[in-house]
N, CA, C and O atoms as CSV, one atom per row, in Angstrom:
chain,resi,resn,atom,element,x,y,z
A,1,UNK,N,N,-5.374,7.904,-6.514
A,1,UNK,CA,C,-5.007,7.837,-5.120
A,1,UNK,C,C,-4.392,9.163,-4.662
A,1,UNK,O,O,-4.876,9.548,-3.598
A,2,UNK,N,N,-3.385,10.020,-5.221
A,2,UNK,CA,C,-2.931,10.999,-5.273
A,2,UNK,C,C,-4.133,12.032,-4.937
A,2,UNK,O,O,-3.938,12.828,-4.019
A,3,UNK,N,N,-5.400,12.060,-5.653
A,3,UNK,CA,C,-6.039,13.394,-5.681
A,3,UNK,C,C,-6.940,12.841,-3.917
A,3,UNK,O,O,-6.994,13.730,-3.067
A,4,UNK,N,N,-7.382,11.829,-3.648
A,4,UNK,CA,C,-8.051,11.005,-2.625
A,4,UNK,C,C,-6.988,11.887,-1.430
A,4,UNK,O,O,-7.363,12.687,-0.572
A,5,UNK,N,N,-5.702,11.465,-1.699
A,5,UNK,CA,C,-4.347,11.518,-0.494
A,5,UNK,C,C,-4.720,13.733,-0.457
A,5,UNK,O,O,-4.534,14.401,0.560
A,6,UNK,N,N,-5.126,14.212,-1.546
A,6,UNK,CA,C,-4.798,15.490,-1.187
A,6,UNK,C,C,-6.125,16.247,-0.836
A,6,UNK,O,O,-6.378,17.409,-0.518
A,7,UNK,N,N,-6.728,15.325,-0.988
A,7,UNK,CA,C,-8.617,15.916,-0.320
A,7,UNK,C,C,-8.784,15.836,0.862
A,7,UNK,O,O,-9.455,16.704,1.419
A,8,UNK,N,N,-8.044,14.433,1.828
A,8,UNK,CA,C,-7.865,14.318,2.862
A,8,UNK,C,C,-6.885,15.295,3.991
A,8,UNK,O,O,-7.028,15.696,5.146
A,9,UNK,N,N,-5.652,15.422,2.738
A,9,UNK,CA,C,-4.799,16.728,3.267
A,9,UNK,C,C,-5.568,17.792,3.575
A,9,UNK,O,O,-5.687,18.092,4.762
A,10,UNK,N,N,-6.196,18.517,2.613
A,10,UNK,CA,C,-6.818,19.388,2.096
A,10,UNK,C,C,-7.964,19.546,3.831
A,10,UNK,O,O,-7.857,20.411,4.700
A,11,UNK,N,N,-8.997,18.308,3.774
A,11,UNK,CA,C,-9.565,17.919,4.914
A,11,UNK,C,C,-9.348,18.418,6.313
A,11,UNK,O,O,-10.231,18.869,7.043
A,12,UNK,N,N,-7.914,18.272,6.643
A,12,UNK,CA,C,-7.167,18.130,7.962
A,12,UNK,C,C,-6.601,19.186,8.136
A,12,UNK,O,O,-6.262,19.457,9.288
A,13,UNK,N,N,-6.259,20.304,6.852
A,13,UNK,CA,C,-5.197,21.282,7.258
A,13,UNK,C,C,-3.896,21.536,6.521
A,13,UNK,O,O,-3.355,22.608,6.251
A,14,UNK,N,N,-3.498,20.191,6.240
A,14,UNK,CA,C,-2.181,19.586,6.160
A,14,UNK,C,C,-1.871,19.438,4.526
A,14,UNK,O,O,-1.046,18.626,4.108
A,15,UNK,N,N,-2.675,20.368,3.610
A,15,UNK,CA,C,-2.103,20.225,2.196
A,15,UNK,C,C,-0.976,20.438,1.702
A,15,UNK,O,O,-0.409,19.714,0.883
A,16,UNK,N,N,-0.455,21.743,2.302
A,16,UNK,CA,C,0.638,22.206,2.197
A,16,UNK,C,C,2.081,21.371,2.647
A,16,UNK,O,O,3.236,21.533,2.252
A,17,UNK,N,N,1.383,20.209,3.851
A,17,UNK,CA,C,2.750,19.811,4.695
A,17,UNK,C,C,2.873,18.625,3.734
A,17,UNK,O,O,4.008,18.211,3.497
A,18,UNK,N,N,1.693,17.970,3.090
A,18,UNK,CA,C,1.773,16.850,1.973
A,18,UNK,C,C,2.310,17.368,0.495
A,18,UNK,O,O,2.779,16.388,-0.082
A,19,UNK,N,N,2.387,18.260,-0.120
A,19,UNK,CA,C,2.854,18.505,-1.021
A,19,UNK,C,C,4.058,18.745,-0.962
A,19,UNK,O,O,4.761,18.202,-1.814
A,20,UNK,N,N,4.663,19.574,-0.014
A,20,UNK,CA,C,6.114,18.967,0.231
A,20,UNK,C,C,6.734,17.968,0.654
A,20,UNK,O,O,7.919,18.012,0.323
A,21,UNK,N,N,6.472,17.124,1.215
A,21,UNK,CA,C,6.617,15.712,1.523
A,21,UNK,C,C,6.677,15.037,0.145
A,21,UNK,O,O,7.733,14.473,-0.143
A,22,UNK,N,N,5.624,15.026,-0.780
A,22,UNK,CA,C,5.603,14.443,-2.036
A,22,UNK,C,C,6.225,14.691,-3.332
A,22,UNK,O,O,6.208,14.090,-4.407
A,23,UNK,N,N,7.097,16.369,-2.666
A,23,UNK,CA,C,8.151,16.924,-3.796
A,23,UNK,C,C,9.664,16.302,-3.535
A,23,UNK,O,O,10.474,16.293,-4.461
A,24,UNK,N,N,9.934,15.890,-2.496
A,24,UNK,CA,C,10.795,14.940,-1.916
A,24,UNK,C,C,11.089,13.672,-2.212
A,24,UNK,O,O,12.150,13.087,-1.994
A,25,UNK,N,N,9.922,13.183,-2.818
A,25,UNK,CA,C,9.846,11.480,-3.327
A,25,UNK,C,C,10.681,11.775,-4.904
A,25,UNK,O,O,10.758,12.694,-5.720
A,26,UNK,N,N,11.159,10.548,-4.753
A,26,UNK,CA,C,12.119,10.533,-6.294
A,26,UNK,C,C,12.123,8.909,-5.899
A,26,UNK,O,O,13.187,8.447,-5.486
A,27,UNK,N,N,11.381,8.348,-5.975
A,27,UNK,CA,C,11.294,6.645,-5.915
A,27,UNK,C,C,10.819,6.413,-7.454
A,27,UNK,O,O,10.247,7.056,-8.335
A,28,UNK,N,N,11.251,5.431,-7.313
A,28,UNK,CA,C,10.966,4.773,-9.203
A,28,UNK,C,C,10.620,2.804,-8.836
A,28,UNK,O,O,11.042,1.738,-9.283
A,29,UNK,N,N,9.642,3.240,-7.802
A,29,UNK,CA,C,8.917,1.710,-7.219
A,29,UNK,C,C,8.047,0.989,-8.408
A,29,UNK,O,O,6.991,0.409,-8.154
A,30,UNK,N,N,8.494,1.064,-9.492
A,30,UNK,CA,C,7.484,0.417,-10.351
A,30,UNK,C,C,8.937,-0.483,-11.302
A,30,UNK,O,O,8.798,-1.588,-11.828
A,31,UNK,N,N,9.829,0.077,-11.310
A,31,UNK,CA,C,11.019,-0.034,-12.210
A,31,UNK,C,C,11.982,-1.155,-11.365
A,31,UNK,O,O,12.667,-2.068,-11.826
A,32,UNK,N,N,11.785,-0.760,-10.030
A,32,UNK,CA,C,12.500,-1.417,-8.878
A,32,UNK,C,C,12.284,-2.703,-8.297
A,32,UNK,O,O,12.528,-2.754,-7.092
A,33,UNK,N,N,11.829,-3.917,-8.925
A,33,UNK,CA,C,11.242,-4.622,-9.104
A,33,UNK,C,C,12.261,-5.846,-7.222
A,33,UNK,O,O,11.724,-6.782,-6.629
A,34,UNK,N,N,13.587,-5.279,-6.940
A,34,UNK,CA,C,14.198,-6.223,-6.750
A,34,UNK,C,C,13.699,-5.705,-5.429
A,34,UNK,O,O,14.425,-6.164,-4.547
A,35,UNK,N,N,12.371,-4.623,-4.732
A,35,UNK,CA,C,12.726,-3.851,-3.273
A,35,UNK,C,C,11.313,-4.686,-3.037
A,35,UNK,O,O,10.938,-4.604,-1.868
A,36,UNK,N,N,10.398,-5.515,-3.944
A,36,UNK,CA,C,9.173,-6.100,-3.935
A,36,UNK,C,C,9.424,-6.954,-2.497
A,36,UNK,O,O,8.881,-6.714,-1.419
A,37,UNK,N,N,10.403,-8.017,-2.794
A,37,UNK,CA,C,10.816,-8.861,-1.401
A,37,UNK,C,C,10.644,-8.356,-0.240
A,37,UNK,O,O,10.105,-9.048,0.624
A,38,UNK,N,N,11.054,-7.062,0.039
A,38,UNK,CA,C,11.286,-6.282,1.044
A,38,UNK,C,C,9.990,-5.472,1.302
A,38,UNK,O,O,10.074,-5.045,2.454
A,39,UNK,N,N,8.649,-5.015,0.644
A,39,UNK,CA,C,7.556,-4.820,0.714
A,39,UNK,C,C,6.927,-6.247,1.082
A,39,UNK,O,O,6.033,-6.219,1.927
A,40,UNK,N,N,7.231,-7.298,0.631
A,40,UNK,CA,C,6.161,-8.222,1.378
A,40,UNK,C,C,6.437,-8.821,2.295
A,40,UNK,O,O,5.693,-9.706,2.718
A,41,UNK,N,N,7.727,-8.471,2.932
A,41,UNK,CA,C,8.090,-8.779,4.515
A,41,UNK,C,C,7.584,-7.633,5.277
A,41,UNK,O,O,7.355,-7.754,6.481
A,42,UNK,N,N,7.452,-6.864,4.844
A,42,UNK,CA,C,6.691,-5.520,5.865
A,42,UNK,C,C,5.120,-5.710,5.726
A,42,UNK,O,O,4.479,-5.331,6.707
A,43,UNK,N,N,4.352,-6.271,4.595
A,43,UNK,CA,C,3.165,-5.694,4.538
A,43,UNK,C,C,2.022,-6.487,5.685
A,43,UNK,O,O,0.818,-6.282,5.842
A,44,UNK,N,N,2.813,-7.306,6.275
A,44,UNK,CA,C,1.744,-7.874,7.657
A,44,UNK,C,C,1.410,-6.264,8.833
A,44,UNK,O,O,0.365,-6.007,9.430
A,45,UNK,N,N,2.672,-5.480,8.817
A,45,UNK,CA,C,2.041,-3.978,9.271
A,45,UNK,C,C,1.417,-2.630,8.650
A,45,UNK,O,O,0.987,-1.644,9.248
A,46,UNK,N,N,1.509,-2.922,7.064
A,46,UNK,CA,C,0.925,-1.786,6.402
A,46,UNK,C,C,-0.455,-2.480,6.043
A,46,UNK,O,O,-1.201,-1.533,5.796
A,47,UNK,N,N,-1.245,-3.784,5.872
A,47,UNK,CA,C,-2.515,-3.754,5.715
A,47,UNK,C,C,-3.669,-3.490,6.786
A,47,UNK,O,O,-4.878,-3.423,6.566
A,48,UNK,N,N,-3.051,-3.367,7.902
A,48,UNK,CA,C,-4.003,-2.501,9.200
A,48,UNK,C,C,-4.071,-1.354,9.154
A,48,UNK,O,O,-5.149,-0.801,9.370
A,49,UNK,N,N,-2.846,-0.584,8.835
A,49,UNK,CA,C,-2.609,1.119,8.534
A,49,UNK,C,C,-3.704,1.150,7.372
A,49,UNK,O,O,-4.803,1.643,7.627
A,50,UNK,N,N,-3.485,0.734,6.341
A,50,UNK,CA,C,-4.394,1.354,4.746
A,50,UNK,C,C,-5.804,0.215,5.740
A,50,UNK,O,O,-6.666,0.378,4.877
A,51,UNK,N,N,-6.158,-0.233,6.266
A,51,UNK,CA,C,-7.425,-0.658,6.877
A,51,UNK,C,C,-8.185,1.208,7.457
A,51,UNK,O,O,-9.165,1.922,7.241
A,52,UNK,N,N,-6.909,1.199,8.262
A,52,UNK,CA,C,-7.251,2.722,9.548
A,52,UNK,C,C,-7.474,3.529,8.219
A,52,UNK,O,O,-8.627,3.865,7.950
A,53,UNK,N,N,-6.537,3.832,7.445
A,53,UNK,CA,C,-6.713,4.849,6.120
A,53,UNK,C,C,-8.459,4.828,5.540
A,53,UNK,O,O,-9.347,5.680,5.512
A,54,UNK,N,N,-8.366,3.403,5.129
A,54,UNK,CA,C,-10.112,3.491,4.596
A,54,UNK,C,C,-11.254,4.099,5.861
A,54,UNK,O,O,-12.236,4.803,5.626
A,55,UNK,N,N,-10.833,3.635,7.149
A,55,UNK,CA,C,-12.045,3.974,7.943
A,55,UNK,C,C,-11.804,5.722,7.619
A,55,UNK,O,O,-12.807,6.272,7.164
A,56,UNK,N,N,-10.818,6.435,7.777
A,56,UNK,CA,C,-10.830,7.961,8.023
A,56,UNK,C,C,-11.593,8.588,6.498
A,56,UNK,O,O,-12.457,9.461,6.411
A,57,UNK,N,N,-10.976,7.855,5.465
A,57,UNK,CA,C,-11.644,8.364,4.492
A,57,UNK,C,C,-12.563,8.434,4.542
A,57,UNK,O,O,-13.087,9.546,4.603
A,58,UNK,N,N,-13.333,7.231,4.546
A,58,UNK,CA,C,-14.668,6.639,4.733
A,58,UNK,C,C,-15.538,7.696,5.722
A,58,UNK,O,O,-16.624,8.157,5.370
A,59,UNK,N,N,-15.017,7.949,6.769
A,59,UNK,CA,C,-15.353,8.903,7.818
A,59,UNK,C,C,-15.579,10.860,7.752
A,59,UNK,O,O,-16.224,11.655,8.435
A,60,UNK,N,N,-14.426,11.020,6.246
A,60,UNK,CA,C,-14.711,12.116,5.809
A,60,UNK,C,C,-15.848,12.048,4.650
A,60,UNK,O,O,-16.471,13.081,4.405
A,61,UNK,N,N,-16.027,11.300,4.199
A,61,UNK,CA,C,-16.542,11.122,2.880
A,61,UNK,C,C,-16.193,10.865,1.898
A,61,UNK,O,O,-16.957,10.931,0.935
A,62,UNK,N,N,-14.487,10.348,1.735
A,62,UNK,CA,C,-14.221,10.351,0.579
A,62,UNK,C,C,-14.000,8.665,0.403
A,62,UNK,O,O,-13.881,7.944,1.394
A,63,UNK,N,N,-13.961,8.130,-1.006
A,63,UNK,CA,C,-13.824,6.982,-1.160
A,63,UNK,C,C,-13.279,6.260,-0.673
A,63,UNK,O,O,-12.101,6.597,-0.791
A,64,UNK,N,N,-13.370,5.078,0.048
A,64,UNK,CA,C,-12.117,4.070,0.787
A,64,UNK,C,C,-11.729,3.413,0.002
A,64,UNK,O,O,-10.633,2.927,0.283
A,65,UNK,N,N,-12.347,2.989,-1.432
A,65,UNK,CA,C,-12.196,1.694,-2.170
A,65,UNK,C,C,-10.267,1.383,-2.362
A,65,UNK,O,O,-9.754,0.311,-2.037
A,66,UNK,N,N,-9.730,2.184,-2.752
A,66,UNK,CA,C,-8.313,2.190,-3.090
A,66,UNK,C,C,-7.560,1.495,-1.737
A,66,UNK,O,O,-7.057,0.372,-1.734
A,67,UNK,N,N,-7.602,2.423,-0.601
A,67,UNK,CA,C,-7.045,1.934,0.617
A,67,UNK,C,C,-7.505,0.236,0.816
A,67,UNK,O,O,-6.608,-0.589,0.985
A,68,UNK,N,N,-8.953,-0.199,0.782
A,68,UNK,CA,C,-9.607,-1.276,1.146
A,68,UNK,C,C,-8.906,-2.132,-0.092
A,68,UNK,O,O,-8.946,-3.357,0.015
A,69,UNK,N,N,-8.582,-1.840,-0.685
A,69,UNK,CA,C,-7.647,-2.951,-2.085
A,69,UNK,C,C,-6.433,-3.401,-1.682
A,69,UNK,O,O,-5.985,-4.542,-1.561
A,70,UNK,N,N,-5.761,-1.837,-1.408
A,70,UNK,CA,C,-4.426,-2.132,-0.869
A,70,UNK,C,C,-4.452,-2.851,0.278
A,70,UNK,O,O,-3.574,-3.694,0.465
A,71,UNK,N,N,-5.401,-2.647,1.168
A,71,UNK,CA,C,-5.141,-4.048,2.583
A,71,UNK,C,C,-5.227,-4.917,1.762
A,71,UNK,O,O,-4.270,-5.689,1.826
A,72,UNK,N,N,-6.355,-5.293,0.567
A,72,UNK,CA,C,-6.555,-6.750,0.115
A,72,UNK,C,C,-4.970,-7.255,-0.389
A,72,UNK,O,O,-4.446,-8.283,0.041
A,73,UNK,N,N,-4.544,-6.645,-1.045
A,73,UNK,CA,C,-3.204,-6.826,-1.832
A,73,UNK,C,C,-1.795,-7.417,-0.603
A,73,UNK,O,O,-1.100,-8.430,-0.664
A,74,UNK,N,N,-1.808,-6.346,0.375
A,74,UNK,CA,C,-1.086,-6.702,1.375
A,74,UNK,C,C,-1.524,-7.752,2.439
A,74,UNK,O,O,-0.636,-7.949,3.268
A,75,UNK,N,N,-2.703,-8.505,2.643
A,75,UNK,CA,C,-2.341,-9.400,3.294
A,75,UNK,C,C,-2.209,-10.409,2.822
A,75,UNK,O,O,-1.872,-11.354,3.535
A,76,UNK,N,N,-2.462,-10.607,1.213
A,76,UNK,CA,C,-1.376,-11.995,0.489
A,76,UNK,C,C,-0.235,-12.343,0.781
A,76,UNK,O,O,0.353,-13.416,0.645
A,77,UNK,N,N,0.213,-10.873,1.410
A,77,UNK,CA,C,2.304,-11.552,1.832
A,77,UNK,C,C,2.100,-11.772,3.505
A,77,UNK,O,O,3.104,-11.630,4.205
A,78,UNK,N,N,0.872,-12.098,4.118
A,78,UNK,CA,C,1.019,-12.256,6.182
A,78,UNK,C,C,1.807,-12.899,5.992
A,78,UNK,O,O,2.890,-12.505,6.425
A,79,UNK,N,N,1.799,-14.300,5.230
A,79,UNK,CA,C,2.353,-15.338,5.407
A,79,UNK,C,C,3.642,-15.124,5.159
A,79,UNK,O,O,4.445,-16.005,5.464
A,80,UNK,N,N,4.013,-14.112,4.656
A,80,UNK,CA,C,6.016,-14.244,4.369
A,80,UNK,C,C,6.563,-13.053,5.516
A,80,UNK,O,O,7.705,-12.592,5.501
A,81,UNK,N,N,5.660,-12.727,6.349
A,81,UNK,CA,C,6.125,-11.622,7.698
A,81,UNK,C,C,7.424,-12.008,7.764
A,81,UNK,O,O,7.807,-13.176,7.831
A,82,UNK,N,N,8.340,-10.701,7.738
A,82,UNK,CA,C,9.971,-10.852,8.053
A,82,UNK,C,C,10.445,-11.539,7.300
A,82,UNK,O,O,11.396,-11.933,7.974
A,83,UNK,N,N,10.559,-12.141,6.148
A,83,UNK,CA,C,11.037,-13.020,5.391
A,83,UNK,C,C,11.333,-12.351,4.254
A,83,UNK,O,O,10.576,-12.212,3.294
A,84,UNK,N,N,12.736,-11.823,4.393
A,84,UNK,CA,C,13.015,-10.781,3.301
A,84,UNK,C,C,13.952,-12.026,2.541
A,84,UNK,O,O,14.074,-11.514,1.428
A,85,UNK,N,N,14.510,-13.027,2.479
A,85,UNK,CA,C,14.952,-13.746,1.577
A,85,UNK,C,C,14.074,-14.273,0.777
A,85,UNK,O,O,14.612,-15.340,0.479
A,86,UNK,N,N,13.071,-14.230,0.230
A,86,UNK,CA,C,11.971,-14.453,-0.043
A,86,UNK,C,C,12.491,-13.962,-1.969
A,86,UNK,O,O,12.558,-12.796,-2.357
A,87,UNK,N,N,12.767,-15.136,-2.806
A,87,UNK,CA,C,12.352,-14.598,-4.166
A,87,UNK,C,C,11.714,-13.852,-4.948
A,87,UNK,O,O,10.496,-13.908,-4.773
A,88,UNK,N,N,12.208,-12.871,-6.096
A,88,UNK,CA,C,10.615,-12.334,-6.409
A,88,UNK,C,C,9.437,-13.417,-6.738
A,88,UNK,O,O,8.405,-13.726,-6.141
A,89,UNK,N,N,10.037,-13.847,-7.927
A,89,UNK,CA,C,9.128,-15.203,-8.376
A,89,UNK,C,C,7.765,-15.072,-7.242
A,89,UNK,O,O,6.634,-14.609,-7.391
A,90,UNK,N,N,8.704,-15.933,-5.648
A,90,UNK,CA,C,7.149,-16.295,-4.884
A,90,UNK,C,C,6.892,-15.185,-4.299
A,90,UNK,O,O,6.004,-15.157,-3.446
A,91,UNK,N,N,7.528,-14.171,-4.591
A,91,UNK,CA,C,6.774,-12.729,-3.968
A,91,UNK,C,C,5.362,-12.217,-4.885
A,91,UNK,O,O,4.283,-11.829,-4.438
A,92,UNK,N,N,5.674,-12.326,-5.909
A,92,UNK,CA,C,4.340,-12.581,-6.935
A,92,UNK,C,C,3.150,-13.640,-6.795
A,92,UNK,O,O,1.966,-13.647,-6.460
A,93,UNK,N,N,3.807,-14.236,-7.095
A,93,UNK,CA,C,2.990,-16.082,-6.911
A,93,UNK,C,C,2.129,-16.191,-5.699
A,93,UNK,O,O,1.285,-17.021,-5.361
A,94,UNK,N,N,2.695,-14.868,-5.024
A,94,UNK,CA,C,1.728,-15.299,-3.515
A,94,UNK,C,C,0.496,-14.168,-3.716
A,94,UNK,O,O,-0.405,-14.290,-2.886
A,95,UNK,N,N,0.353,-13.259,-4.542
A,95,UNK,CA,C,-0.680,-12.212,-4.851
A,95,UNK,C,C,-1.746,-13.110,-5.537
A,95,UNK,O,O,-2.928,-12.773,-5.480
A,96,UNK,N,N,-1.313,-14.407,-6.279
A,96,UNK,CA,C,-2.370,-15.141,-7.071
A,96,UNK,C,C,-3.164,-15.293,-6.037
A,96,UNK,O,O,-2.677,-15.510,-4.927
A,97,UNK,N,N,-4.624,-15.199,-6.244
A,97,UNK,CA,C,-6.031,-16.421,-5.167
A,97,UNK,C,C,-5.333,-18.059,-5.569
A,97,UNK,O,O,-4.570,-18.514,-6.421
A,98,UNK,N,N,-5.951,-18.466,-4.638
A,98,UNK,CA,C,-5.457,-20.078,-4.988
A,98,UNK,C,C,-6.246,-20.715,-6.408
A,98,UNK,O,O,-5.776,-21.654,-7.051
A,99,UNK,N,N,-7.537,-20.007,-6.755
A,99,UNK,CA,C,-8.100,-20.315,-7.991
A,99,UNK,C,C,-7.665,-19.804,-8.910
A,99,UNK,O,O,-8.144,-20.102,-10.004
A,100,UNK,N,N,-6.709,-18.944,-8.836
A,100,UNK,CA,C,-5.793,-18.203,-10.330
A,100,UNK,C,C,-4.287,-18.970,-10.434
A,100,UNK,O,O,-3.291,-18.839,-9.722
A,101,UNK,N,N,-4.578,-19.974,-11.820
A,101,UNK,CA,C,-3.355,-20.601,-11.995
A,101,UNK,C,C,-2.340,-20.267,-12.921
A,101,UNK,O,O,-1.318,-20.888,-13.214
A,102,UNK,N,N,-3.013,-18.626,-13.555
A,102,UNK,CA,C,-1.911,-18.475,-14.411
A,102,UNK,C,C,-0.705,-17.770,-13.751
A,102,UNK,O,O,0.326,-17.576,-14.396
């Protein structure tokens, strides 16, 4: 996703303004397991954005598949919009399809 995010930079002009932007990040979102709640009360507005993301890619030529996942991923949480009290437990549980019971 990284090399996709800097082809598009690269694309527009804007490599330089993305690589500093991305020397700035010091997030450890994989470790941070307790900020998940708080991503799936937002993601009813980030799966239209990574929607717009795939069309531009798509539009330069470069792969959409990644962006078009991430909408898939984010509109499992529509249903918890604003609902940041929301457990991890069913913050997970809600990424299952209804045919995946493990």
């Amino acid at each position: 996703m990284a090399a996709v995010s800097h082809a598009l930079a690269a694309r527009h002009g804007v490599d330089a303004e993305l690589t500093l932007e991305a020397e700035s990040i010091t997030s450890r979102v994989l470790a941070e397991v307790d900020y998940l709640p708080s991503v799936a009360a937002r993601a009813w507005r980030w799966a239209p954005e990574m929607e717009e993301i795939a069309a531009t890619l798509r539009s330069t030529g470069l792969p959409p598949d990644l962006a078009e996942a991430g909408a898939t991923v984010l509109r499992h949480w529509t249903a918890d919009k604003d609902r940041f009290d929301l457990p991890l437990e069913g913050v997970l549980a809600h990424l299952h399809t209804p045919d995946d019971q493990d």
